[in-house]
ZADO-186764 format. One record per residue (C-alpha): x, y, z. Coordinates in steps of 0.001 Angstrom, whole numbers, plus 500000, padded with zeros to 6 digits. Layout:
<titis>
      x      y      z
      X      Y      Z
...
</titis>
This chain:
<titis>
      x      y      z
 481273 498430 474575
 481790 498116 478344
 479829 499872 480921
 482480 500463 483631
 485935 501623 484066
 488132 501095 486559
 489711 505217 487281
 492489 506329 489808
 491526 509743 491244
 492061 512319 494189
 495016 512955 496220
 494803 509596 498168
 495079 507958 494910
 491414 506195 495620
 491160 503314 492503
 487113 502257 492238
 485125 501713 489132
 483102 504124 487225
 480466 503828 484653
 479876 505451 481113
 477345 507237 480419
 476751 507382 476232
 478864 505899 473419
 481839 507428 474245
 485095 504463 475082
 488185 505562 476637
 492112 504005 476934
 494294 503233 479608
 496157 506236 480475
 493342 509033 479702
 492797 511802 481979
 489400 511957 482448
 486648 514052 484311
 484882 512145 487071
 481274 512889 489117
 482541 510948 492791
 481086 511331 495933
 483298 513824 496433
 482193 516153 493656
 483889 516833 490217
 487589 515660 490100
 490231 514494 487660
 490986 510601 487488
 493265 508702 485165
 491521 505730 483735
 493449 501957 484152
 491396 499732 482303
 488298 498224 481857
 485835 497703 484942
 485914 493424 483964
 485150 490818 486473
 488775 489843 486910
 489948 493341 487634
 487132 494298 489894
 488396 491245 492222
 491412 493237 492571
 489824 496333 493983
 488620 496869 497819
 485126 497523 496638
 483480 496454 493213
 480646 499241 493953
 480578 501664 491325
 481287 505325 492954
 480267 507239 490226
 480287 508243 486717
 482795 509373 484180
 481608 512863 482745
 484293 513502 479554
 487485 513752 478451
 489648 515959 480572
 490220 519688 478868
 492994 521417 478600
 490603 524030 480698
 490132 521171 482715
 494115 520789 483544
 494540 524421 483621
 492044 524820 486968
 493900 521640 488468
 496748 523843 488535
 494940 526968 489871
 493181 524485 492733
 496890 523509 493709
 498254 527209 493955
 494657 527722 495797
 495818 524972 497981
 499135 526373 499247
 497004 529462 500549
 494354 527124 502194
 497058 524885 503949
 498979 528350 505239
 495471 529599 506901
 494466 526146 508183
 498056 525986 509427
 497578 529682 511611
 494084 528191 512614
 495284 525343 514319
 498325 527115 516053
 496203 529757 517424
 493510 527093 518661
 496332 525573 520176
 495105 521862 519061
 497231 519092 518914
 497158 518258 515148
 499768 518210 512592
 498362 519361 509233
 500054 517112 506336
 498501 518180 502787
 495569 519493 501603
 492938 518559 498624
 490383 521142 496492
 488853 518942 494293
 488201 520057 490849
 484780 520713 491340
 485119 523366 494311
 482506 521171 496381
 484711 520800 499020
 488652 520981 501049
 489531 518146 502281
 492318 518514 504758
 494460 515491 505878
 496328 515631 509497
 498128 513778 511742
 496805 513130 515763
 498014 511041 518321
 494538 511358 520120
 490830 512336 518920
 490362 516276 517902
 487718 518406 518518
 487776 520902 515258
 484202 521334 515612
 485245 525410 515500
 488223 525000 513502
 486085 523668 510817
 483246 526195 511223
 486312 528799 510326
 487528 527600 507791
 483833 527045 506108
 483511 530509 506366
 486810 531548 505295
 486383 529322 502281
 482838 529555 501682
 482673 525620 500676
 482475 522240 502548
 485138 521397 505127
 486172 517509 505159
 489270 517090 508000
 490397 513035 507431
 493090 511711 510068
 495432 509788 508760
 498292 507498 509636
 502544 507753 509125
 501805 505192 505875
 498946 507372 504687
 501228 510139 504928
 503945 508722 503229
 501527 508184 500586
 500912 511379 500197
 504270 513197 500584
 506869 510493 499405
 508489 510371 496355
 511048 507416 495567
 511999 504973 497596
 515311 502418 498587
 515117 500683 495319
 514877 504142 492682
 511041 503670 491993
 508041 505574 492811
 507167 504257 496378
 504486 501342 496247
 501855 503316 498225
 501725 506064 495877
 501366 503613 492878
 499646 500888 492960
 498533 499505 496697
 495168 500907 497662
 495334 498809 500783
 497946 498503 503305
 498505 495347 505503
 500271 494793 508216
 504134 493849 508229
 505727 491990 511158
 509713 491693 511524
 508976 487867 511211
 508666 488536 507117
 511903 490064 507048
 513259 486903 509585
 511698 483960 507167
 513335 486157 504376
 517007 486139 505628
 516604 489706 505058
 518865 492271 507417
 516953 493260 510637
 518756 496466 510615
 515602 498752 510796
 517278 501736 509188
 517423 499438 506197
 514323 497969 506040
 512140 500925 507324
 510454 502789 504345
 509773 506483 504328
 507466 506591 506789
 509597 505178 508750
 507532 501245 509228
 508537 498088 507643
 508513 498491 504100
 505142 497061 502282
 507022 494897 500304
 508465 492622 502732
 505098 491027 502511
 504929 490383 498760
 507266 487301 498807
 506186 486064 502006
 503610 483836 501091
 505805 482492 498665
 508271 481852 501052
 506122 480600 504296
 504698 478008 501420
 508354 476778 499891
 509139 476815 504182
 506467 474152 504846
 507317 471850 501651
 510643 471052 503111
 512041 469495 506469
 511908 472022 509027
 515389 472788 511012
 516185 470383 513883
 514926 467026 511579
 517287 464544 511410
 516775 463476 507253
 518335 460489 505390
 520410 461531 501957
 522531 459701 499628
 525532 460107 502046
 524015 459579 505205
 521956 460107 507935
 521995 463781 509280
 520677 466860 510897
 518394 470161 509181
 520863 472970 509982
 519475 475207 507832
 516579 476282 504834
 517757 477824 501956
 514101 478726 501247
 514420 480040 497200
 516764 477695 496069
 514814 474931 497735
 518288 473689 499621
 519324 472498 502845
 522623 472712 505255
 522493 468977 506675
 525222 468252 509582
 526279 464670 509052
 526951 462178 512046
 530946 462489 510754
 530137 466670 511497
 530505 466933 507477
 528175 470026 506819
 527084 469886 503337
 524276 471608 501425
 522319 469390 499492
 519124 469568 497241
 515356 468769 498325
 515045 466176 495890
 517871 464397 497348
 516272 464190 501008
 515279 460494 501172
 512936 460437 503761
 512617 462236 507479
 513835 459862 510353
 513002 462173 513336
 511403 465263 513568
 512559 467623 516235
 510235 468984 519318
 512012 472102 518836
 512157 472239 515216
 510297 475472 513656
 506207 475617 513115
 505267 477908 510111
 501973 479669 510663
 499961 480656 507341
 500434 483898 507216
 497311 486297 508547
</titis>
């Protein structure tokens, strides 16, 4: 009977283990009650907590328990908290105009629980809401939590679909989210217009970087661009990679250009000074 289950909860979409306390085993897809650090809030359970899935998460420490099955009660105050939380973001909203701070308030969170409000906003430079928060406490009458966050994490939050027709990747299944550099899109032949390869926050989409490492890998296993190789038909020059199909564009000595397959590269005669380095990726 295992111990742990691995549960996506709160609006962030947080994904960390839980554990079970008493008999009680649960599927992938149930809506559960959870006891986080946060208080009482809904989660959806994934799977099992095993070794091989824990690997996959950005902490393997348990952050709390799993209390029951989720109620129909349960799912009925869920939607009560989220008409409570179009009041709270309107009054936060008023707060922060009339304090005049420079913060742009993005969503708000009442966990299940009532413990606390978290409220997520977007700053260019550090806030003082030392009094804004003190307002709102007693306005509320419950703990204030205000979380900066950035134009991915808000994305996150507000987006919906993205380019391709599915649910944007940050609101799925990424819990972290590295950097991407233009130089993914660039070893991926991919267009460098950025209107088309921005996502809806408006960076580099996240999943530039998913065949990357496949690519920067296939890059290094053949002769870079610039080598002058030895095929069936010649001696010639590496105009170009076609990385996926594991091709090249060779420029024979007659100026024949002809693509030809890695496996009929004889052997590398020169390698160029100027010929591309591939860096592992970071």
């Amino acid at each position: 009977m295992p111990s742990r289950y691995v549960v996506r909860y709160g609006l962030i979409r947080h994904v960390a283990p839980f554990s079970v306390k008493g008999p009680q085993t649960y599927a992938r897809g149930d809506s559960v009650v959870v006891r986080s650090d946060r208080g009482m809030e809904l989660g959806e359970v994934l799977c099992e907590a095993t070794e091989r899935a824990v690997k996959f998460l950005p902490s393997s420490e348990t952050k709390g328990h799993i209390v029951r099955i989720a109620t129909l009660e349960d799912e009925q105050s869920s939607g009560e908290l989220h008409e409570k939380e179009r009041i709270e973001f309107h009054d936060c909203a008023e707060m922060i105009r009339e304090r005049k701070l420079q913060m742009e308030l993005i969503d708000v969170e009442h966990v299940l629980g009532g413990e606390r409000i978290v409220f997520f906003y977007l700053a260019e430079k550090r806030v003082d809401f030392r009094e804004l928060v003190k307002a709102l406490a007693k306005k509320f009458h419950t703990r204030i939590e205000m979380r900066q966050i950035g134009v991915r994490d808000e994305a996150k939050l507000l987006a919906d679909y993205g380019d391709c027709g599915k649910p944007v990747c940050c609101n799925t299944h990424l819990t972290q989210m590295p950097p991407v550099s233009m130089k993914m899109a660039k070893v991926q032949r991919a267009t460098l217009d950025p209107t088309k390869i921005s996502g809806r926050c408006g960076r580099l989409k996240c999943c530039l970087r998913y065949e990357y490492d496949t690519y920067q890998e296939i890059r290094r296993e053949l002769p870079a661009v610039g080598n002058m190789v030895v095929t069936k038909q010649g001696q010639g020059k590496v105009l170009r990679q076609e990385i996926l199909a594991r091709k090249l564009l060779i420029q024979y000595e007659d100026q024949r250009r002809i693509i030809v397959d890695e496996s009929e590269i004889v052997t590398v005669v020169k390698r160029s000074k100027s010929a591309e380095t591939v860096k592992p990726a970071e």
